[in-house]
C-alpha positions as CSV (number, residue, x, y, z in Angstrom):
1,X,19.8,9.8,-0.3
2,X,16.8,10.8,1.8
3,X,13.7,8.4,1.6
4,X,10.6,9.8,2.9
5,X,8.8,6.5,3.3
6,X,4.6,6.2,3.4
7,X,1.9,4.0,2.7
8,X,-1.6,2.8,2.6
9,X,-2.7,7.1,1.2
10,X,-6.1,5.6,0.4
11,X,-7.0,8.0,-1.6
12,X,-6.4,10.6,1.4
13,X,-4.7,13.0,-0.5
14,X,-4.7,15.8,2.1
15,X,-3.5,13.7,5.0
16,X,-0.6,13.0,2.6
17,X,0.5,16.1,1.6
18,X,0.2,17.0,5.7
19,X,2.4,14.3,6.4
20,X,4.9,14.8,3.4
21,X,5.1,18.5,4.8
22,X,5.4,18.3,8.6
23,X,8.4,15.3,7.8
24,X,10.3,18.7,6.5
25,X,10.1,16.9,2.4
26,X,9.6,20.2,1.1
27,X,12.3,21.8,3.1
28,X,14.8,18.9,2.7
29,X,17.6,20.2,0.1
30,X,19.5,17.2,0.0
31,X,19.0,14.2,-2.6
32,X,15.7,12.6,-2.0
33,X,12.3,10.5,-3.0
34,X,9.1,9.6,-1.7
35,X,8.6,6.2,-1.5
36,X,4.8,5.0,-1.4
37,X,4.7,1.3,-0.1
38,X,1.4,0.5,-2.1
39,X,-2.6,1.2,-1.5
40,X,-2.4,4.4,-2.8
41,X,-5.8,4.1,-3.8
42,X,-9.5,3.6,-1.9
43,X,-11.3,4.8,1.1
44,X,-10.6,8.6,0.6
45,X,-12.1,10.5,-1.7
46,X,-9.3,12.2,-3.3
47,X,-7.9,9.3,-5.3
48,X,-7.5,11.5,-8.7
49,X,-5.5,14.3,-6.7
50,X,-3.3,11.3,-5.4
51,X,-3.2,9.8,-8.9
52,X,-2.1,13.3,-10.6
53,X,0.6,13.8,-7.4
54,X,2.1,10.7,-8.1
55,X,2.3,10.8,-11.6
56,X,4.2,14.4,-11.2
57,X,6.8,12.9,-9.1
58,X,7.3,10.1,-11.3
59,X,8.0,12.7,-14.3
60,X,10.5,14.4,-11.8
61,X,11.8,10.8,-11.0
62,X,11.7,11.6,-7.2
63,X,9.3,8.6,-6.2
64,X,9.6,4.5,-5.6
65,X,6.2,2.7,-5.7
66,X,5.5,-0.6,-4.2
67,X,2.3,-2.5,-5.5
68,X,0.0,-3.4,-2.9
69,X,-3.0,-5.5,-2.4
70,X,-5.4,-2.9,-3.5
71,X,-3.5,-2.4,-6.7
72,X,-4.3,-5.8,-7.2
73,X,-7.7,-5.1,-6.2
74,X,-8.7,-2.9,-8.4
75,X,-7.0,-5.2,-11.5
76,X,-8.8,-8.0,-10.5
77,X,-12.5,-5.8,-10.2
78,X,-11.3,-4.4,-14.3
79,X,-11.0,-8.3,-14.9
80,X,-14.2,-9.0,-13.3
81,X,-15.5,-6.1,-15.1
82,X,-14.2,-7.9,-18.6
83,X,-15.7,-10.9,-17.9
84,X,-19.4,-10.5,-16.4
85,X,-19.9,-7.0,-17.3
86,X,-21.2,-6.3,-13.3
87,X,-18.5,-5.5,-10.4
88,X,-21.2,-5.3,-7.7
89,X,-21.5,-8.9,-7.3
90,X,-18.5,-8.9,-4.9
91,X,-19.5,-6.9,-1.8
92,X,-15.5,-6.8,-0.9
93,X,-15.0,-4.0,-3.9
94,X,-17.4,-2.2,-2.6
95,X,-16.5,-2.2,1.4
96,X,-12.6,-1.7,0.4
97,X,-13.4,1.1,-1.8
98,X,-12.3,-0.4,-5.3
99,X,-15.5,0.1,-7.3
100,X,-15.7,3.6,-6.0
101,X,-11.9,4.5,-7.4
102,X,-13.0,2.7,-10.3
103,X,-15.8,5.3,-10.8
104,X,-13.4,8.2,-9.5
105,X,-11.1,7.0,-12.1
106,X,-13.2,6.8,-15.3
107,X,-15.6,9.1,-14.6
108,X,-18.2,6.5,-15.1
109,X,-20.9,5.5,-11.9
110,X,-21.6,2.0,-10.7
111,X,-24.6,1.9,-13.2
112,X,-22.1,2.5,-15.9
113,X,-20.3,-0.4,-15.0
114,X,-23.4,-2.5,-16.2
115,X,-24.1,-1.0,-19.4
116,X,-21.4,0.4,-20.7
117,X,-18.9,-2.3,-19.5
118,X,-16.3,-1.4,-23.0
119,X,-16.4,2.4,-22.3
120,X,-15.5,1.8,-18.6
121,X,-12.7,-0.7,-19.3
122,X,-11.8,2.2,-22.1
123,X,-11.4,4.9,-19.6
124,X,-9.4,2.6,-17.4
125,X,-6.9,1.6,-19.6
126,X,-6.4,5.2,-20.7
127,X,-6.1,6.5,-17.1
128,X,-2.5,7.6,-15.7
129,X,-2.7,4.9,-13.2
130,X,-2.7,2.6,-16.1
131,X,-0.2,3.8,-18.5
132,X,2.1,5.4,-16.1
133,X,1.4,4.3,-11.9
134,X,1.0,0.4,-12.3
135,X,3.9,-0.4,-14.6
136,X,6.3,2.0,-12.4
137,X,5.5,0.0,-9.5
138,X,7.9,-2.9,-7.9
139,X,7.3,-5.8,-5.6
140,X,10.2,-4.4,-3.4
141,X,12.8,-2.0,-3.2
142,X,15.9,-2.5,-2.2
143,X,18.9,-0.4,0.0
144,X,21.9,-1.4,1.8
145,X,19.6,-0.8,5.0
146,X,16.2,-1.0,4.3
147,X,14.0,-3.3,2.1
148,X,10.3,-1.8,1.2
149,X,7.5,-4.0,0.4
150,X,3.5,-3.5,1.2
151,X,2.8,-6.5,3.2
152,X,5.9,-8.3,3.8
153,X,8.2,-10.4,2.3
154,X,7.5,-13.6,0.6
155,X,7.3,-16.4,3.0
156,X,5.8,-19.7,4.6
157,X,2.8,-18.8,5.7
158,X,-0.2,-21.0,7.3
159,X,-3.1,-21.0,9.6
160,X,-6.9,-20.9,8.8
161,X,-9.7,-19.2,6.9
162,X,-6.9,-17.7,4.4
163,X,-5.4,-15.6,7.0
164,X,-1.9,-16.6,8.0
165,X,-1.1,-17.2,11.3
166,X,2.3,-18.7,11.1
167,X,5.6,-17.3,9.3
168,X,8.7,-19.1,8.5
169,X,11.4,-17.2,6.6
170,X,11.7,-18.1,3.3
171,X,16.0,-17.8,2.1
172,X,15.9,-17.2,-1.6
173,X,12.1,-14.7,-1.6
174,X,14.3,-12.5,-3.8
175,X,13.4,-14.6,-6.3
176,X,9.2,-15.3,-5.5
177,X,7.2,-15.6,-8.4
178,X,4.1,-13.7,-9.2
179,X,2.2,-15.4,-6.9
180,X,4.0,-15.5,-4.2
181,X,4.3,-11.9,-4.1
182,X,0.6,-11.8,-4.5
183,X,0.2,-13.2,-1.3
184,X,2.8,-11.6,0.6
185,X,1.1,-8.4,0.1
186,X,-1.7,-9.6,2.2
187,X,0.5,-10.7,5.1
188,X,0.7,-9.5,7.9
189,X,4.3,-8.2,8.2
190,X,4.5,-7.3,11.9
191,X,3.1,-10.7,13.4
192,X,5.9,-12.0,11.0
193,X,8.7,-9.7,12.2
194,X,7.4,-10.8,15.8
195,X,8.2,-14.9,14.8
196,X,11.2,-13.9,13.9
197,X,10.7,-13.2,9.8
198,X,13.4,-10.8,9.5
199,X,16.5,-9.9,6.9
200,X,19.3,-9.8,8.6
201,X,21.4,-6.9,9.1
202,X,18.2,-5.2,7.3
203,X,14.9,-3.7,8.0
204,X,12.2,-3.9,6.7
205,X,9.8,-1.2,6.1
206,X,6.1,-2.2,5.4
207,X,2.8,-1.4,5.4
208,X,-0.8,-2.7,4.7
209,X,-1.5,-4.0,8.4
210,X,-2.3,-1.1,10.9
211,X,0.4,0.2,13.0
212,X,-1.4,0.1,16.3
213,X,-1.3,-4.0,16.0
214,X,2.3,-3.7,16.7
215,X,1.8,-1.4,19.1
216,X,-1.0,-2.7,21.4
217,X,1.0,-6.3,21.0
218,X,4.2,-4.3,22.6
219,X,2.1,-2.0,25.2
220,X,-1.0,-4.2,26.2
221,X,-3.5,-1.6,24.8
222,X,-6.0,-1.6,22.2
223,X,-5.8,-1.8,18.0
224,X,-8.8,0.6,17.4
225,X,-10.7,2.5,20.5
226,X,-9.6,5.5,22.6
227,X,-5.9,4.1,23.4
228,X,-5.2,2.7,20.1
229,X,-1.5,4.3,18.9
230,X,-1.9,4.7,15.1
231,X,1.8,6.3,15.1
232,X,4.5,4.6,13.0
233,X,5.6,1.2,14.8
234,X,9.3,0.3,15.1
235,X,10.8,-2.9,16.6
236,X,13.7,-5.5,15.6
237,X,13.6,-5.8,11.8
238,X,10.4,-3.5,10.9
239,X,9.1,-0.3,10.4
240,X,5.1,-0.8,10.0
241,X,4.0,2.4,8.5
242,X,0.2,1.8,8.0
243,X,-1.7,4.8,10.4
244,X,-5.0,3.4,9.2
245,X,-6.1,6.5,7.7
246,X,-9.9,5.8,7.2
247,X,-9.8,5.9,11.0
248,X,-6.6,7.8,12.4
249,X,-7.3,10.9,9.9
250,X,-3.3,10.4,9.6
251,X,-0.5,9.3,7.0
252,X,2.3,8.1,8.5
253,X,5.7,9.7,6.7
254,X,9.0,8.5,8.1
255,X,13.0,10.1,6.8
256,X,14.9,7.5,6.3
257,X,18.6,8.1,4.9
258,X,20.9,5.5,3.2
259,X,22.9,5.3,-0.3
């Protein structure tokens, strides 16, 4: 089976389907699925092309999805939405691009959201990405090689201001509850892989923290700026997938083949 693995579209639908073609996916004639390790949604403004792409290749069964932190994102603005009737009070769904996929979604603008909270929630829990995206999507998947997950794998993490600084590996995160899964989404997977938070014999393909951190950690250049390497980062244990497409104007899409 061929995997062609992506993540973090953003609602870039055109940088995916330039990245899905010049991987050789349409070509490819051999067994194979896309698999989409979470943030499909956000940023772009192409997030109901990416929603009606996605929900095509789950009819064919010829995708995986993994949930990531903006899935959860845009659950917890609809729960927000349920409970005060006004998403706008949290500047985060507007600067990560929630509230407008919310709108691109439903149809409904941001002064919608105020006044006619039930038809809003309505239209959301009618949408394809509701009935069909969300409950297709897994916290991991699993191969005799790989293992795909948004963020990384469950783990002991600690440090300050709620971003983790330091990783421990954690035996039995197969079995991480809810929560835990939650959080892992929001880790930073390639400082992990760095201290040593690695499957063994495995690796582990991730996304959600931009590629060019693992790259300007390994070549002393920059994140972001003229030198940053948005290109797909691969070291011991990891393949970090995340091009940061609001910036890069590219989705990373790498052929992987196992069982």
């Amino acid at each position: 089976m061929n995997y062609y693995a992506m993540s973090d579209i953003h609602g870039f639908y055109d940088e995916m389907q330039t990245a899905l073609k010049e991987s050789g996916y349409y070509e490819d004639p051999d067994p194979k699925k896309i698999v989409i390790c979470g943030d499909i949604f956000d940023r772009g403004e192409k997030n109901r092309e990416v929603q009606d792409f996605i929900v095509g290749m789950l009819e064919k069964d010829e995708i995986i999805l993994i949930r990531g932190n903006h899935e959860d994102l845009l659950e917890d603005l609809v729960l927000h939405l349920e409970t005060y009737g006004d998403c706008l009070v949290f500047t985060h769904h507007l600067s990560n691009g929630t509230a407008n996929t919310l709108n691109e979604l439903t149809g409904y603008n941001f002064r919608d959201f105020r006044i006619k909270t039930l038809d809003v929630k309505k239209a959301y829990y009618d949408s394809p990405f509701y009935k069909k995206i969300l409950p297709a999507m897994l916290d991991y998947f699993e191969t005799p090689k790989y293992i795909f997950v948004h963020g990384w794998i469950p783990c002991n993490a600690s440090g300050y201001g709620g971003e983790p600084y330091y990783y421990s590996y954690m035996k039995d995160w197969r079995n991480a509850d809810r929560s835990e899964w939650k959080y892992a989404r929001w880790y930073n997977g390639i400082e992990a892989a760095f201290q040593g938070v690695i499957e063994p014999k495995k690796t582990i393909v991730c996304g959600h923290w931009h590629a060019s951190y693992g790259h300007a950690r390994r070549r002393d250049t920059h994140a972001f700026g003229e030198d940053a390497d948005h290109s797909t980062f691969f070291d011991k244990g990891i393949i970090a997938l995340d091009a940061c497409t609001a910036i890069s104007k590219k989705v990373n899409c790498v052929k992987l083949t196992d069982e």
